[in-house]
N, C-alpha and C positions, 0 to 999 in steps of 0.2 A: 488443682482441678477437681477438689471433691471426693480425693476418691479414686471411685469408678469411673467417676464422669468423664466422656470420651476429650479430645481436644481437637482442633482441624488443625492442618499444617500450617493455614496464616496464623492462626492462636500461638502456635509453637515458635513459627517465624521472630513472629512478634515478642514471646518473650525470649527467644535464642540472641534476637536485636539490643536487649533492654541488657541483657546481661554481660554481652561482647561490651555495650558503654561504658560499664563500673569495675569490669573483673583486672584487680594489678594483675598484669602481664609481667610482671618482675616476681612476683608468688606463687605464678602456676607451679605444677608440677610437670615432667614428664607425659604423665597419662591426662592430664586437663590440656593439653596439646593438643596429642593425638585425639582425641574426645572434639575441641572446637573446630579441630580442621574438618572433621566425618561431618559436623555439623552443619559448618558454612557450606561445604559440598553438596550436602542432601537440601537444605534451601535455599540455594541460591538464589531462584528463582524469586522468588516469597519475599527471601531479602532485598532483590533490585526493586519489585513492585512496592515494599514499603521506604524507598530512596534510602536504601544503608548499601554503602560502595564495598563491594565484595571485598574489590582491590587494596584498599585501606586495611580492611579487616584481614587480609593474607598477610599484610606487609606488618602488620601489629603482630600475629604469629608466627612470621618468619621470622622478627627479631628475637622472640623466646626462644623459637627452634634453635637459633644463632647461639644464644645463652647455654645452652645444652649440652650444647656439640662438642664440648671440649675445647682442646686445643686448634687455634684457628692463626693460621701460617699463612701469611701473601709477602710477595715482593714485588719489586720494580728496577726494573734496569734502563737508563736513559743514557745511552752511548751518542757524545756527540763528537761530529768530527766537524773540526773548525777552523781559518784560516784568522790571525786576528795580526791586526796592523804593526801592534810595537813587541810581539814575537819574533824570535831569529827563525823558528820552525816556520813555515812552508803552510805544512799542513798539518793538525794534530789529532789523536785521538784522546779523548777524555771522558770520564764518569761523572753527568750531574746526579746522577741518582744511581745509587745500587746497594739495595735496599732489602732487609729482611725484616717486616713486621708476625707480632705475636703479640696475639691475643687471646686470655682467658677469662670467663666467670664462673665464680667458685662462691663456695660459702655455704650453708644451708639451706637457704633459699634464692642462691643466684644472685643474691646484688654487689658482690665487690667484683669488680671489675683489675686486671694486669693487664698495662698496655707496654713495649717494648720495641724498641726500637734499632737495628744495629744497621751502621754504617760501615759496607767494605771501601768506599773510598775516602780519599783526603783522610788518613790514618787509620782510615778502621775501630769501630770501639762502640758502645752503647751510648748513642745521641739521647733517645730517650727510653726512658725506665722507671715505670709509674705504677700505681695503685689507687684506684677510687672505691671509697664504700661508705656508706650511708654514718653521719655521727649525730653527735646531738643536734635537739631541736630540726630535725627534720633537714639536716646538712648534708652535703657531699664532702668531704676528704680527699684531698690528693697528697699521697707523699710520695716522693723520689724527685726524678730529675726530669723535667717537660718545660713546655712553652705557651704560654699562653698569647693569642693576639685577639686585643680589645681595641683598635685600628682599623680592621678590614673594612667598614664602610666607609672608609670616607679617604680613598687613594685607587687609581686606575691598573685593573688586573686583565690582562688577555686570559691568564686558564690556560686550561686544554693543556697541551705537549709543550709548546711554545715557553707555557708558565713566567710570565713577563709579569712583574709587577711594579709602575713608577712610583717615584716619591713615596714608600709602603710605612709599615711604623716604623713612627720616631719612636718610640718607649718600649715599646713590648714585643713581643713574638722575640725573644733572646732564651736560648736554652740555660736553663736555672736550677740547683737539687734547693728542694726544700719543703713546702708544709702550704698547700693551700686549700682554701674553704669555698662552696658555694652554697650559698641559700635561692631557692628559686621559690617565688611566691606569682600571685594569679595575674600582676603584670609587671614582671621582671626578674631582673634577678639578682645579685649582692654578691663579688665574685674578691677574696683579697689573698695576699700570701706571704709569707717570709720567706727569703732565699740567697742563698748564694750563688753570683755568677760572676764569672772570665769574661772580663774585655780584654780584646789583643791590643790594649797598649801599656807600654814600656813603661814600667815603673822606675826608681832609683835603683832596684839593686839589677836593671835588666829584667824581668821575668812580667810576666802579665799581670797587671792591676787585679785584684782580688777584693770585689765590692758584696757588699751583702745589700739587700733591698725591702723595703716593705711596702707595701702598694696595694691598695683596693680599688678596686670602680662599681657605679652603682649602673643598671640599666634599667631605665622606665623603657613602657609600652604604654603607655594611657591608654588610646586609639591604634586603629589599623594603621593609621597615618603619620601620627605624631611619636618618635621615637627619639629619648637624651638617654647619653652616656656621663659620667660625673666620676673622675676620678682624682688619685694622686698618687704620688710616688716616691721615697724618700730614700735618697741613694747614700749608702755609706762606703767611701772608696777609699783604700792605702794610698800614701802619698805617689804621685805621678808627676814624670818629667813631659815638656812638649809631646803632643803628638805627631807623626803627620802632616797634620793639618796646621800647624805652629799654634793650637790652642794648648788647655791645661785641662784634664780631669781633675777638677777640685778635690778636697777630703770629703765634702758631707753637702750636699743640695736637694732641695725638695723641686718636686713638679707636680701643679697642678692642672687638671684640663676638663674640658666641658663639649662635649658636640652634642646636634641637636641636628638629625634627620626627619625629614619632612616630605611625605612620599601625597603631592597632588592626586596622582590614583598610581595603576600598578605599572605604569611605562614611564612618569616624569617623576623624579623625585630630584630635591635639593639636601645639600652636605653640610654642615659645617664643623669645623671643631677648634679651640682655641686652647693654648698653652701659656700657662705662666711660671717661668722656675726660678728661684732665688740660691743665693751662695752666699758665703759669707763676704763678698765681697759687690756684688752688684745683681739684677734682676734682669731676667731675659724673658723676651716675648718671642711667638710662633703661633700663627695660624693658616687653616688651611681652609677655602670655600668651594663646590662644587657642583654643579649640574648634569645630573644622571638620566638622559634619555634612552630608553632600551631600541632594540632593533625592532620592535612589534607596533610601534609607534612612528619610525622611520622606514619600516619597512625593509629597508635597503642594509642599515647598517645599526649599528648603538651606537651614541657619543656621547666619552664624558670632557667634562669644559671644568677645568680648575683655576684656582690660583690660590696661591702658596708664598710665605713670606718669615724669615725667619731672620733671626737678632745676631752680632755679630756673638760671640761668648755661648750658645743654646749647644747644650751637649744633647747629643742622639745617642742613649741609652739602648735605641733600636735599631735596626741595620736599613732603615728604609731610604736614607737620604742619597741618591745618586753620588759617586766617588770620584765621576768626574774624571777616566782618568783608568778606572780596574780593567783587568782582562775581559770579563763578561758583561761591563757595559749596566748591568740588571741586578748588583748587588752593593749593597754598602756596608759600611765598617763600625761594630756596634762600637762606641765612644768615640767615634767623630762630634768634633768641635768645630761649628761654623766659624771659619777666619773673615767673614763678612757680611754683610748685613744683603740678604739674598732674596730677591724674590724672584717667584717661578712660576712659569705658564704651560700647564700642560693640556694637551690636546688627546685624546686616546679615543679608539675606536676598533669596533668587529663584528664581523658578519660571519654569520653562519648562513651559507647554500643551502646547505643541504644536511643529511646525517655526516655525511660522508668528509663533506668541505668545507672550514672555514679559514679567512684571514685574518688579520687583523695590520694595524697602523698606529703610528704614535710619535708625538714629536715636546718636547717638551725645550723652553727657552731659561736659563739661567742671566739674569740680571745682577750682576754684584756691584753695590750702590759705591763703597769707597774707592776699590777700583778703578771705578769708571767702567766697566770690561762687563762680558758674555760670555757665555757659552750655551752652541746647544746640543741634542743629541736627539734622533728620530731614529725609525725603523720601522720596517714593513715585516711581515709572517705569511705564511700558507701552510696551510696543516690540511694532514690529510686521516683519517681513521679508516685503516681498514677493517678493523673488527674492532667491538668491545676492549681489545685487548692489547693490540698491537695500532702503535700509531705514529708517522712522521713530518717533520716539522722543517721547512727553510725559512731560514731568520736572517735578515740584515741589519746593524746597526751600525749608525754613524755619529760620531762624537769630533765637534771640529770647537774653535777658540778663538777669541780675538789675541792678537800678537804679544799684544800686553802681558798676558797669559801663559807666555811660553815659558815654561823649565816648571808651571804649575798645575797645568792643564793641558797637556799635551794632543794633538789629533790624534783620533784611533776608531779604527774603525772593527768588527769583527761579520764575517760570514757565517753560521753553522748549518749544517747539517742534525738534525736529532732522530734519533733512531729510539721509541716508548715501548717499554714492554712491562705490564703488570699482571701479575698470576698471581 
């Protein structure tokens, strides 16, 4: 400003504006904090009239603040009590969640990131246990033991308390210790990793299969609209006896996949994603296609419309493939081997009322072509949020089989009760 020369507050506005655009928020200090908060305060006003979202500009400062703060402790406790068909109990109570997160940023200037995870149920012990901080070439780093899911669009999720997810990933979201990288560039990002993980199946000497992995996927953005994932995955596993399933976890198989999301505008979008994996013995296909209408479009309700079709030999390196059969109806068994050549039709949908209410629905048809045979399994939800904080959830689900099927696929149904709390 010259100087002397005075400046008006839209001048200051204006460049208070230009400055919030460009300044890393991962570099501030302390005192450049407290300095932009007085700042956005004192022009607020100046800033709404030249169209810059105050809102934004809080939520960009409360993440530094965040950064600051030290150590940062939450958990969650999901107490469910639950009635379920091929139980001898009545009635039971159970821990889906009980949960101690911890988080810190540390370093010189705030960017390596501790994320930490401990689980008091089903054995108790550190699920995950991670570290991210900036490496070469403008990369991120991850080392320890976490989970990555490169899947989530393209399979039917309720959320909320309920947290129902069908058919979820086949490959990914499997907790792994190892060494991964990301590069994000201005439409995408380059995500790959080396690791070791535990599948629960039965190896020769009895003990769990012990694979190591290597795996990248690529993600474009072109457009607002047009979104491909592009990946693969090369599994190296100790020798393994039958599953389960009466498949085999081979010694060594690759997978490759490709999806390609396509969003018409922000309420209709379409799915796709396609799987091709090889073994030293023969080649297996899997693909999945689907139609995502949001509830702002239906007004009434979302609906997604899938279909789903896998090879008989396709190992699921991820736990997304219904089991057909488990206690909870909503989880599967990472190194399931489909015993048949399967396709599948799912139906899912949810309405949100209000803040306070929403439900959801979902019915999904299993087809298995050598068989000849079916199975399917549906379920209703009602969740209720009483606060931010606390929230409850009734769930039905039912699981029934053609006769064909029986000693494989057994009926079963479960009731629950859930009881959410996170602090």
């Amino acid at each position: 400003y010259k100087g002397r020369q005075p400046t008006t507050r839209y001048e200051m506005a204006s460049a208070l504006a230009r400055a919030l655009a460009v300044v890393d928020m991962t570099k501030a200090s302390k005192q450049d904090v407290e300095m932009l908060k007085r700042l956005v305060i004192e022009f607020k006003d100046e800033l709404d009239a030249l169209g810059v979202k105050v809102d934004e500009l809080d939520e960009r400062v409360a993440v530094l603040e965040e950064r600051l703060g030290g150590w940062k402790v939450t958990g969650a406790i999901w107490l469910d009590l639950q009635a379920i068909d091929t139980k001898d109990e009545d009635v039971e109570f159970s821990y889906d969640h009980a949960r101690l997160f911890f988080e810190r940023w540390f370093g010189e200037d705030e960017s390596m990131y501790f994320f930490g995870r401990v689980d008091a149920h089903d054995g108790g012990g550190w699920s995950r246990f991670y570290v991210e901080f900036p490496a070469f070439f403008d990369t991120t780093a991850t080392v320890g033991r976490f989970a990555w899911n490169w899947e989530s669009a393209y399979y039917f999720q309720t959320g909320g308390v309920s947290d129902l997810s069908a058919s979820g990933p086949w490959l990914t979201d499997v907790m792994k210790d190892g060494f991964g990288l990301r590069k994000d560039f201005g439409f995408g990002a380059f995500q790959s990793y080396i690791a070791r993980v535990n599948l629960p199946v039965q190896g020769p000497t009895g003990d769990d299969v012990t694979a190591f992995e290597i795996a990248a996927v690529l993600n474009l953005q072109p457009t607002e609209q047009i979104g491909v994932d592009l990946g693969g995955q090369y599994f190296l596993a100790d020798d393994a006896t039958a599953n389960a399933s009466g498949g085999l976890i081979e010694d060594n198989f690759f997978t490759l996949f490709g999806g390609i999301r396509f969003d018409f505008n922000e309420n209709i979008g379409l799915r796709g994603m396609y799987y091709y994996q090889d073994d030293s013995d023969d080649n297996y296909s899997a693909y999945r296609a689907a139609i995502d209408l949001k509830q702002d479009l239906l007004k009434f309700t979302s609906l997604w419309l899938s279909y789903e079709y896998v090879d008989t030999g396709f190992t699921f390196t991820g736990d997304g493939f219904f089991p057909l059969g488990s206690d909870t109806l909503d989880r599967g068994v990472s190194g399931f081997v489909a015993a048949d050549d399967t396709q599948i039709f799912n139906v899912g949908a949810t309405q949100r009322w209000n803040d306070k209410w929403s439900t959801w629905a979902y019915f999904g048809l299993y087809n298995f072509d050598v068989a000849d045979a079916s199975a399917n399994i549906w379920g209703l939800g009602v969740e209720y949020r009483y606060n931010p904080f606390i929230g409850f959830a009734l769930n039905y689900a039912n699981l029934s089989a053609d006769d064909d099927l029986a000693g494989i696929i057994d009926d079963n149904y479960i009731i629950r009760f859930r009881t959410a709390i996170n602090f």
